[in-house]
N, C-alpha and C positions, 0 to 999 in steps of 0.2 A: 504494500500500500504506500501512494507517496504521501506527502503532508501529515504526517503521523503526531501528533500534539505531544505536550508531555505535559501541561497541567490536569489537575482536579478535574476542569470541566470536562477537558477534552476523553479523559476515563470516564467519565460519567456518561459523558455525550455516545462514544465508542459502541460498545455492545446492542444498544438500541437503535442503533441507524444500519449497523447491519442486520439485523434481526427484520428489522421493517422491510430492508431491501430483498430480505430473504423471503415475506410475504408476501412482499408486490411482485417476485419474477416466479417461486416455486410455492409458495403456499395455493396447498387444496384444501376443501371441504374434509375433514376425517372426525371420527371419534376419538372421547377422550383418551388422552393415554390410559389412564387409572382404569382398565377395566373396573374396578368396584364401583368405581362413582357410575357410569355409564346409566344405568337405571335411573338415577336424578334427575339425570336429562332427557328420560324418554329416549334414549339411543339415537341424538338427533347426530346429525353432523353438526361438526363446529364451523365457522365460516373464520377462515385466516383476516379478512376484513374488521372485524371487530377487534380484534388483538393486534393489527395494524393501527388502527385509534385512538389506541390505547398506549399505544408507543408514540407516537403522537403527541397523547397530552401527556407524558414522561419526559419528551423533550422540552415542553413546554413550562416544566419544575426545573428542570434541569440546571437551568442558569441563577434559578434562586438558589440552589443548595449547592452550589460552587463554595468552596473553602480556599483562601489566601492561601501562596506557595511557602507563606514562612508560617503558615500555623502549625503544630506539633502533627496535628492528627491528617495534616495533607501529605508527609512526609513517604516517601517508597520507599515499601518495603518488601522483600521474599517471602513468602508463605508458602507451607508446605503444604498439599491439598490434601492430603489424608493419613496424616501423624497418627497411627494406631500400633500399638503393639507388636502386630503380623510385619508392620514397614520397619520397625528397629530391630539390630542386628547385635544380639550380648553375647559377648566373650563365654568361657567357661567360668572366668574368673566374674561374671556379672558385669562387666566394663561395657558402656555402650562403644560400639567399633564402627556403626557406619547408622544410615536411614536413605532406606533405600524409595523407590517408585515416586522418584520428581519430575515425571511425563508429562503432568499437567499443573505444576508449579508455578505461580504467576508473580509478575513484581508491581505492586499496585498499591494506591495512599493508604496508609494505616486504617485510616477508619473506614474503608471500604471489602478489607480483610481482618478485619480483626475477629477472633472469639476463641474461644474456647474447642478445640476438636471434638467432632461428634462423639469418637470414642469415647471420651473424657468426660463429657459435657453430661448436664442434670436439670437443663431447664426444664419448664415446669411443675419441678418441685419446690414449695416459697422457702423453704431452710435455704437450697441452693441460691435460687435467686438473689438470696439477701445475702449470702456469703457469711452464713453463719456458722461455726463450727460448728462441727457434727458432734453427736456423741460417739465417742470411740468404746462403750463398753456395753456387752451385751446386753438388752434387759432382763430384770431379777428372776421372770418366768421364763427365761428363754427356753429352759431344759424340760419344761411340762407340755413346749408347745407341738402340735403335730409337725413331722415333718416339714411336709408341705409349707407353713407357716415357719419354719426355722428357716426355708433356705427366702424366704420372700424377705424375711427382717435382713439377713444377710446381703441380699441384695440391693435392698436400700439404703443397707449400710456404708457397702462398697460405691456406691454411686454416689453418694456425700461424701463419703472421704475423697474419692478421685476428684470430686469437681472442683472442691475448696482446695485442697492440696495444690492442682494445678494453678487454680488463683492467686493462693497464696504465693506462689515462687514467680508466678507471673507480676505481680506487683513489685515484689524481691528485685526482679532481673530486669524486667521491662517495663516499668508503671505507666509512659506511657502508653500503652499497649491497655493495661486493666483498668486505667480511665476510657479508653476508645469503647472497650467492650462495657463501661459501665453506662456511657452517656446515652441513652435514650436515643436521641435527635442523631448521632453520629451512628448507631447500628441502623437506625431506622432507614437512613443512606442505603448501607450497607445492604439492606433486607429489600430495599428498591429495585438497585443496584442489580441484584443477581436476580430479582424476579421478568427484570425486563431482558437482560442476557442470555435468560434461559429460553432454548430453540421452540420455538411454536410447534406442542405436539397438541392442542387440543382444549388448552387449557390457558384460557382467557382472566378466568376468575381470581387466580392468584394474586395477579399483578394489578388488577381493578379494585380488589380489598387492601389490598396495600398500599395503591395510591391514596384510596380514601384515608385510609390511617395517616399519612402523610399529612390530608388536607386536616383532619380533625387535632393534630397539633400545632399548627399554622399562627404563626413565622416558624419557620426549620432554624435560628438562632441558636450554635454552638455556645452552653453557658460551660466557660472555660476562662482560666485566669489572662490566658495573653488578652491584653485588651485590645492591642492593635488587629491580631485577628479578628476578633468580636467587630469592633469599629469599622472594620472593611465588609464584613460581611454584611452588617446591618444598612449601609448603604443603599444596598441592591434587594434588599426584602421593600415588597411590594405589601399595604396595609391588605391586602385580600386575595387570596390565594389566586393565582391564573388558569387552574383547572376547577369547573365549575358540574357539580350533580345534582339532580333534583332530589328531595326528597326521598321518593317512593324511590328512586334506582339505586339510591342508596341502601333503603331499608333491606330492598329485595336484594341487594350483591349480600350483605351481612346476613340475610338468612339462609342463603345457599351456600354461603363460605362457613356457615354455622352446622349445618346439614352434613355438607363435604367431610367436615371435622371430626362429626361423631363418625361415617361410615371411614374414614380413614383411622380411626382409633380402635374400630371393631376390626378393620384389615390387618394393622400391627398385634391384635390380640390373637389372633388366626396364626398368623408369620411366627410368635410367641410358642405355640402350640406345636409348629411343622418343623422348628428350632432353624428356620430360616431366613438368610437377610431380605431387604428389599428386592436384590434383582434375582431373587428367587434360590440363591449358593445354598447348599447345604456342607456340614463339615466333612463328607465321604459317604460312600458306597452304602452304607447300612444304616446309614440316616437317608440319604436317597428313597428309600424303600420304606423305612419306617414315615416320614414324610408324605410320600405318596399314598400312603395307605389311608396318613389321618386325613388329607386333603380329600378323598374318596369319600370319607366316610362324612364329612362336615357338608360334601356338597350333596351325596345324597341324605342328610338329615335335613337341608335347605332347603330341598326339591322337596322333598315329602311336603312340610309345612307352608308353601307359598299358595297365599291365598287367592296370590291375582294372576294375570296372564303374562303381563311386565315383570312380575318377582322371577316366575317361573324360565320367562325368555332370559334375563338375568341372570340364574342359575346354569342354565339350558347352554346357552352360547357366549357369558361373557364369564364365568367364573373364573376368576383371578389366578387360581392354580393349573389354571391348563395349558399344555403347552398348545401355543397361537402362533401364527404368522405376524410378524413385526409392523408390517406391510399394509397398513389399515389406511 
């Protein structure tokens, strides 16, 4: 590409102008990616046009949440796109010796990468959120309680301690970095950022709930001690947001995106069950098989009890555990 920018905006600006151009010469009609969601929609097609409009009015924010080249949080930096466990490489002696799979690695303003690694990470839990230490010692019944229940405490155990832990050394090493991920208005970028970046497979909704969150804390104003930041930016904040919705399109994006929420929360409860990730991995051969059996068994317990013809067609042709052609 020639003309390549190297400010804030120009990264901001970036991802969505390709994306658009990628709607206006190759985007069709398709279904959502999420097979699970698919039934909310009535199995309509998506039209790339609406998600083109919507980049759109992203560009149209775009230039108010520009951040000065000398503010802390506009600063490049390397990120590593998927820092888990499996990517770090430890000696016999426990010594980290390398981290490896930096294929998609980016170098891009802090507050545009900043957080916590999924692996790591514990949001939606409010202890986590607020970065409270955990408790580190069992509770007093732990030894009465079933199984089941023993390894669940456990697990929320281990997801508090990894998250504050990480935070904490994050602050330790890098506090710019655990201000970026603490400011509100500077993830809220971020969470923009990659919803509009993200390839148009069907899925309009994300980026339209998110702009509105955008507008409903409007001015985007980094509260941050450099004042001269502040003082530049507040310049170019316009008293009333440039992207405008009516009411009801509002209400109705928030109930669908509310909707969307709980069936993606019953899909991860599924994936829980089949001891599988998102794009479907199991750990080997005899989870493969034990996997496939319970996905078997959960779709015909679905199919039994669906009361409508959409639940059924849902079940029937779009269940999420099926192997599917890509190609939709």
């Amino acid at each position: 590409m020639s003309n390549v920018g190297t400010s804030f905006l120009d990264c901001l600006e970036a991802p969505a102008k390709r994306e658009l151009e990628f709607c206006k010469q190759y985007g069709k009609p398709r279904l959502h990616v999420e097979r699970y969601l698919r039934e909310l929609h009535e199995f309509r097609q998506m039209s790339p046009a609406v998600h083109a409009q919507l980049l759109h009015d992203y560009l149209k924010l775009a230039p108010y949440l520009d951040i000065p080249p000398m503010h802390r949080f506009s600063r490049p930096v390397l990120r590593h796109p998927d820092f888990s466990p499996s990517n770090i490489l430890v000696s016999n002696s426990n010594e980290i010796v390398g981290v490896i799979d930096w294929q998609h690695a980016v170098v891009l303003p802090l507050c545009l990468c900043a957080g916590i690694p999924k692996h790591f990470q514990n949001w939606g839990d409010p202890l986590s959120e607020r970065l409270t230490k955990p408790e580190m010692e069992l509770p007093d019944n732990f030894q009465s309680l079933p199984t089941e229940e023993q390894e669940a405490v456990r697990e929320i155990m281990r997801k508090r301690i990894v998250h504050f832990y990480y935070a904490a050394l994050t602050m330790q090493e890098m506090p710019d970095h655990l201000d970026a991920l603490r400011n509100e208005k500077a993830m809220l970028r971020a969470k923009l950022y990659n919803r509009a970046g993200a390839p148009w497979e069907g899925d309009s909704l994300s980026l339209k709930y998110t702009i509105i969150h955008v507008m409903s804390k409007w001015p985007m104003l980094l509260e941050d001690e450099d004042s001269q930041a502040t003082t530049d930016t507040s310049r170019i904040q316009p008293a009333a947001c440039p992207v405008k919705y009516s009411e009801d399109e509002i209400r109705q994006c928030v109930e669908e995106h509310n909707q969307e929420s709980e069936k993606l929360q019953e899909l991860e409860e599924m994936r829980e069950m089949l001891d599988t990730d998102s794009l479907g991995w199991v750990p080997d051969d005899k989870h493969l098989e034990r996997s496939k059996a319970i996905a078997q068994s959960i779709k015909t317990g679905m199919l039994e009890h669906s009361d409508t013809e959409i639940e059924r067609i849902a079940m029937r042709d779009h269940f999420p555990f099926d192997d599917h052609d890509e190609d939709v």
